[in-house]
Each structure stands twice: as structure tokens, then as C-alpha cells.
C-alpha positions in Angstrom: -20.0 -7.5 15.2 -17.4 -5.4 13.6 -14.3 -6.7 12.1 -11.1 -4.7 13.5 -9.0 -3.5 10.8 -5.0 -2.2 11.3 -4.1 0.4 9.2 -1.0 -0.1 7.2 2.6 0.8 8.5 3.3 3.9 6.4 1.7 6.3 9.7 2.2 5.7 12.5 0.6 5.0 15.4 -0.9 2.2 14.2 -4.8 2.5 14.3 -7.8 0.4 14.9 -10.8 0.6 12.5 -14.4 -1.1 13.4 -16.1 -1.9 10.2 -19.8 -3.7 10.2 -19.3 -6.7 8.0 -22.7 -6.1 6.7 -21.9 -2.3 5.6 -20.5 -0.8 2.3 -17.0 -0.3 2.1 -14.6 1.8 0.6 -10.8 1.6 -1.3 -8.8 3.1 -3.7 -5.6 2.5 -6.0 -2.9 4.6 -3.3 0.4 4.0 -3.8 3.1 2.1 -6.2 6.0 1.1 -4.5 9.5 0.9 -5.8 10.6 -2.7 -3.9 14.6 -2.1 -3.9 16.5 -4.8 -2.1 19.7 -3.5 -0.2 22.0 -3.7 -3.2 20.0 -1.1 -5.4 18.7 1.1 -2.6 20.8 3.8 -2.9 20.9 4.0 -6.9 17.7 3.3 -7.3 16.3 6.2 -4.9 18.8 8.1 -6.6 17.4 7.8 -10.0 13.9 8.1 -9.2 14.6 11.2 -7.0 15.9 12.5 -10.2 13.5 11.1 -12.4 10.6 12.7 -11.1 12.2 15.7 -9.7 11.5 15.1 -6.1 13.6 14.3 -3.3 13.2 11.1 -1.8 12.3 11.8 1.6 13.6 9.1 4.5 11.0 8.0 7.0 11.9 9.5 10.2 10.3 6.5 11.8 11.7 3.4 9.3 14.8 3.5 7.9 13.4 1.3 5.4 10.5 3.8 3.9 11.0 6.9 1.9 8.5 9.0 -0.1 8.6 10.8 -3.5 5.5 12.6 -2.5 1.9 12.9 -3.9 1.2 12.6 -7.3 -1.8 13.4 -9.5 -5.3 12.8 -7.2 -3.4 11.8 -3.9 -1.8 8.9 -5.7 1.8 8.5 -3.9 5.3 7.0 -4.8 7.1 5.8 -2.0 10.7 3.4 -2.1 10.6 0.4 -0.1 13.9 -1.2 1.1 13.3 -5.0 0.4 15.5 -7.8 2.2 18.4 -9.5 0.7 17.4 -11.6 -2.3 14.3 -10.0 -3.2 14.5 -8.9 -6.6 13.4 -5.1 -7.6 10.1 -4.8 -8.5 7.1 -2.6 -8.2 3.9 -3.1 -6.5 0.9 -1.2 -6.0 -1.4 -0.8 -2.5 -4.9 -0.9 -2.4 -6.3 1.0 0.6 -9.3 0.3 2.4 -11.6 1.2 5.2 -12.1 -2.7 5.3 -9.7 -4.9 4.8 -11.3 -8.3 4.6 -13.7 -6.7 2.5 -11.4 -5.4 0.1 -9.9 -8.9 -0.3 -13.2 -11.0 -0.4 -14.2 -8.2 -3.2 -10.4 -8.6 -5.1 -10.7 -12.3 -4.6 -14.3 -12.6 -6.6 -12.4 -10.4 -9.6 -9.5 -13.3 -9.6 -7.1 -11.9 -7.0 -5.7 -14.3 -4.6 -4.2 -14.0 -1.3 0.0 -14.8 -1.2 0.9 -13.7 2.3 -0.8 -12.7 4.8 1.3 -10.3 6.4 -1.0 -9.5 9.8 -2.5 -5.9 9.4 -2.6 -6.3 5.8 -2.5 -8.9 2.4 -0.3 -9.2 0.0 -2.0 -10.6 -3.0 -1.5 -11.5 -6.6 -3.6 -10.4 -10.0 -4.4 -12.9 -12.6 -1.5 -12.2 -14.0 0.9 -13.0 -10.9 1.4 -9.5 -10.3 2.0 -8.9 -6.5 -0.1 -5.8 -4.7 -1.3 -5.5 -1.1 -4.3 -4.5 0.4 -4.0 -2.3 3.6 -5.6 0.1 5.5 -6.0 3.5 5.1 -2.6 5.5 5.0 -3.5 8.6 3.0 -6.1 10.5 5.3 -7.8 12.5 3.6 -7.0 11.7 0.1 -8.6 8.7 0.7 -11.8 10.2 1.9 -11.6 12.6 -1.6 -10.5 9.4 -4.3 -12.0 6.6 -2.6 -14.3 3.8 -4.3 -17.6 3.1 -2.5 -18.4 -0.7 -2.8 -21.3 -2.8 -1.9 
């Protein structure tokens, strides 16, 4: 029986993904987020809007999301507003076709799971580093850069 699979909140509807347990999966290195709590929103979307010389584009459907657009191979920058307290930082996303998967796979390299945050992970490297493993939210980027894994 498949394992069902939510793909992350950057698109929207939110879909459902059947995945064998038994088959190959796929994932890929997709996007770094800039985590900005409320107090260096504004700045700090202004800067890398400037920085990169791209506008940083609100979410029409979270206030909390906006994208500095695709970068070399599909590989996006997008700005996060974080909650009060949460100190700037960056993190990456992993996205996958299969989610537990992706995270048994990450685990066996040293990853391990931090939060469980429903349709996704967020995890930590070796190092402590936070990332998150989702589902697929670039389309066909995805299908173009993606990793095929055992």
C-alpha cells in the first residue's frame, strides 16, 4: 500500500501523492529560504530584492511567502516571514516525490527529524543546520533536476 504524501504549502491546492513504499524515489536540493521574523521583514526583503536584482514577489495566497524567482537549474529563493522570536536564518528545502522516503534516506546520512510539521519535516544536518523535507513544489523543474534514489 502506498504511502500518501502532501505537497508542501508553497502551491496551492494542496495535493495528494501515492508513492509504493517499495519503489525508487526521487528529490532534489529546491529552495533556500530567507527565515525573517516580523521585525526584519521588510528590510530584509528589501535588501535581497536589491541584492539580487529581483523583486520580491508577495504570495497572493500567504501574506507570509514571497519569491525572488528561479535561479540557476530551477533552484528558487523565496522569503519566509517567521513568528516573533525566531531569529533570521536561512534554510534550505529538500523536495520529494516521497516524503518518508526522503527522510528515512537523510536519516541513514545523519539527518535527524526536529519537528514534524504534518505534510512535511523539518530536520537538522550533522551540523544542527535546520532544512525541511517536503513535497514537490517546483513542477517541472523537479521532474528536469531531480535525484533518482533507491
Amino acid at each position: 500500500m502506498g504511502a500518501t504524501v502532501q505537497i508542501s504549502p508553497l502551491e496551492s491546492p494542496v495535493a495528494v501523492v501515492e508513492h509504493d513504499a517499495g519503489m525508487p524515489h526521487r528529490s532534489r536540493l529546491s529552495i533556500l529560504l530567507l527565515d525573517l521574523p516580523p521585525e526584519h521583514h521588510a528590510a530584509g526583503s528589501a535588501f535581497w530584492a536589491a541584492a539580487t536584482g529581483r523583486p520580491a514577489r508577495p504570495d497572493p495566497t500567504d501574506e507570509h511567502w514571497a519569491s525572488l524567482g528561479s535561479f540557476a537549474d530551477g533552484f528558487h529563493v523565496e522569503i519566509q516571514r517567521t513568528g516573533a522570536g525566531t531569529p533570521p536564518r536561512w534554510h534550505v528545502d529538500v523536495e520529494t516525490d516521497d516524503v518518508p522516503a526522503e527522510v528515512a534516506r537523510l536519516e541513514t546520512l545523519g539527518a535527524t527529524r526536529h519537528r514534524d510539521m504534518g505534510s512535511f519535516w523539518q530536520m537538522l544536518d550533522p551540523a544542527g543546520l535546520v532544512f525541511c523535507v517536503v513535497g514537490i513544489q517546483t513542477g517541472e523543474e523537479f521532474d528536469r533536476h531531480a535525484v533518482t534514489w533507491p
